[in-house]
Backbone bond lengths (Angstrom), bond angles and torsions (degrees), N, CA, C in turn:
res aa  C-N    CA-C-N  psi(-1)  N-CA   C-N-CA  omega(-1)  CA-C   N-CA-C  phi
1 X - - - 1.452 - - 1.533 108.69 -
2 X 1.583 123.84 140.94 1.451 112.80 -169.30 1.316 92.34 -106.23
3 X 1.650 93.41 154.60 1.593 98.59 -175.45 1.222 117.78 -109.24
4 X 1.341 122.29 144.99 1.637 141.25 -140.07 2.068 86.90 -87.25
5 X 1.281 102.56 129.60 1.668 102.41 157.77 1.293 127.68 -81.68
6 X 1.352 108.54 120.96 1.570 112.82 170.71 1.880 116.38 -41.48
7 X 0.940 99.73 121.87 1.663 118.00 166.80 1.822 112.65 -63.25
8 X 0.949 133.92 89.14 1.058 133.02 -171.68 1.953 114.70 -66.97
9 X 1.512 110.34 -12.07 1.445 107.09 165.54 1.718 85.37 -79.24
10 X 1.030 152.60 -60.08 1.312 144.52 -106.14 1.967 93.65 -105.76
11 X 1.313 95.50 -34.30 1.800 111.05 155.49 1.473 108.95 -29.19
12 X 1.437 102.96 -98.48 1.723 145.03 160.83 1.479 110.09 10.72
13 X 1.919 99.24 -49.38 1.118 124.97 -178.27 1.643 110.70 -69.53
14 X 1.081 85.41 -91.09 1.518 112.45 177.99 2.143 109.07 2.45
15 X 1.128 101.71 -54.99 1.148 128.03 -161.86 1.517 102.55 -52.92
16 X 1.261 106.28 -27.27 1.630 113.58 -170.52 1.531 96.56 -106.66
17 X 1.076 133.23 -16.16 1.579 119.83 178.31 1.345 116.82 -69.73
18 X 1.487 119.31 138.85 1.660 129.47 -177.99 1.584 85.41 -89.49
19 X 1.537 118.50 99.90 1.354 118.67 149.42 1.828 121.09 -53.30
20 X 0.999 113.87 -55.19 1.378 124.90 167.69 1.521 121.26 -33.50
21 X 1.518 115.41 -29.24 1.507 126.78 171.71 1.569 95.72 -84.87
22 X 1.039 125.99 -46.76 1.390 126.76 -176.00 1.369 122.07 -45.61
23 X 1.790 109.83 -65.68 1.801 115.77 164.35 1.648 113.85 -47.27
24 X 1.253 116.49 -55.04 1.616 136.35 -177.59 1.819 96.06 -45.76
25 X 1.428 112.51 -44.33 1.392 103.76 -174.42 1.577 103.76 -69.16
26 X 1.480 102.14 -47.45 1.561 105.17 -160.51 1.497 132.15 -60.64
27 X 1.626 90.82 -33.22 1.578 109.89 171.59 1.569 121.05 -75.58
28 X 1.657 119.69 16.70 1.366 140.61 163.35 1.402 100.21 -88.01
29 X 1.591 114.91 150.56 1.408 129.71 163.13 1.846 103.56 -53.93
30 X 1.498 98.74 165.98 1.493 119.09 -177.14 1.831 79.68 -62.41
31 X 1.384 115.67 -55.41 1.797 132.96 -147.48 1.826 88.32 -51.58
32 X 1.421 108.85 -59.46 1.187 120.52 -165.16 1.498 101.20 -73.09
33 X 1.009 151.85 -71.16 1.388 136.40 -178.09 1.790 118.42 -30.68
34 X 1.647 101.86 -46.50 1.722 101.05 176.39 1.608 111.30 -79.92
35 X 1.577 120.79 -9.82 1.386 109.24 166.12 1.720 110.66 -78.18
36 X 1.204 110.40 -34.76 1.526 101.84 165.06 1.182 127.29 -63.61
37 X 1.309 118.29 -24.30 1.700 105.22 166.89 0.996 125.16 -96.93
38 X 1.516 117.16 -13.69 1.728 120.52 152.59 1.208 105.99 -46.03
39 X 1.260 111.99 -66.14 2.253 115.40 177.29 1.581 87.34 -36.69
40 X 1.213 120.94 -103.20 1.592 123.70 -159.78 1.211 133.11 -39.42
41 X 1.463 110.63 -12.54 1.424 109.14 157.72 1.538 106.08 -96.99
42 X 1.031 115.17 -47.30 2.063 87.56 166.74 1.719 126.09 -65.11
43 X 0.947 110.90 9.75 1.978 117.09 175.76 1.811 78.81 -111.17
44 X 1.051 152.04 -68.72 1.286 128.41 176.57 1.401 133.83 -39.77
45 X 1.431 124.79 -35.70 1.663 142.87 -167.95 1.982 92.46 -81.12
46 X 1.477 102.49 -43.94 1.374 112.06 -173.97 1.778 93.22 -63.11
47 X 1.495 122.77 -76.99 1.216 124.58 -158.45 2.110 96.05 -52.30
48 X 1.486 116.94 -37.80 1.530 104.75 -178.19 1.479 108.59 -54.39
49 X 1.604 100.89 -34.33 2.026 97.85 -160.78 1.953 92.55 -78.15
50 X 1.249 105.30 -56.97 1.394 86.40 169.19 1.702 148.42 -38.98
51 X 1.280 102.31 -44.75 1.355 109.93 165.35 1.782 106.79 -68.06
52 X 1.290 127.58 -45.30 1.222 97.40 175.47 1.615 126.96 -93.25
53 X 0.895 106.27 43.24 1.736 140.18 173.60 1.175 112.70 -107.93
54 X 1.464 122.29 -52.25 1.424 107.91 163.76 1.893 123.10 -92.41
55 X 1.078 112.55 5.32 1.188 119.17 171.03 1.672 96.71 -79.51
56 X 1.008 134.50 -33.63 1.764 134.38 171.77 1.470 109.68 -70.75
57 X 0.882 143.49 -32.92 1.326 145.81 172.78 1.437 128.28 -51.35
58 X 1.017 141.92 79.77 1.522 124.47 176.89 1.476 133.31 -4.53
């Protein structure tokens, strides 16, 4: 079997990823992973409407 070469951008990377968030995500249901990003995209839409709420303000 031939063996695949490491990507040295993909290295570079690597180094900074929290694997540990990764399993923790995975071992959630399909249901539960898309209710968390339903949450995180409404705590995002909130923090957008907020920020441009106080950008109107004096």
């Amino acid at each position: 079997m031939a063996r695949l070469e490491r990507d040295p951008v993909i290295e570079a990377y690597k180094k900074d990823v929290d694997r540990s968030l990764l399993r923790e995500n995975l071992r959630r249901s399909v249901e539960e992973r898309f209710r968390n990003l339903m949450n995180l995209q409404r705590a995002a839409a909130e923090l957008r409407r907020a920020g441009r709420e106080a950008r109107r303000r004096p």
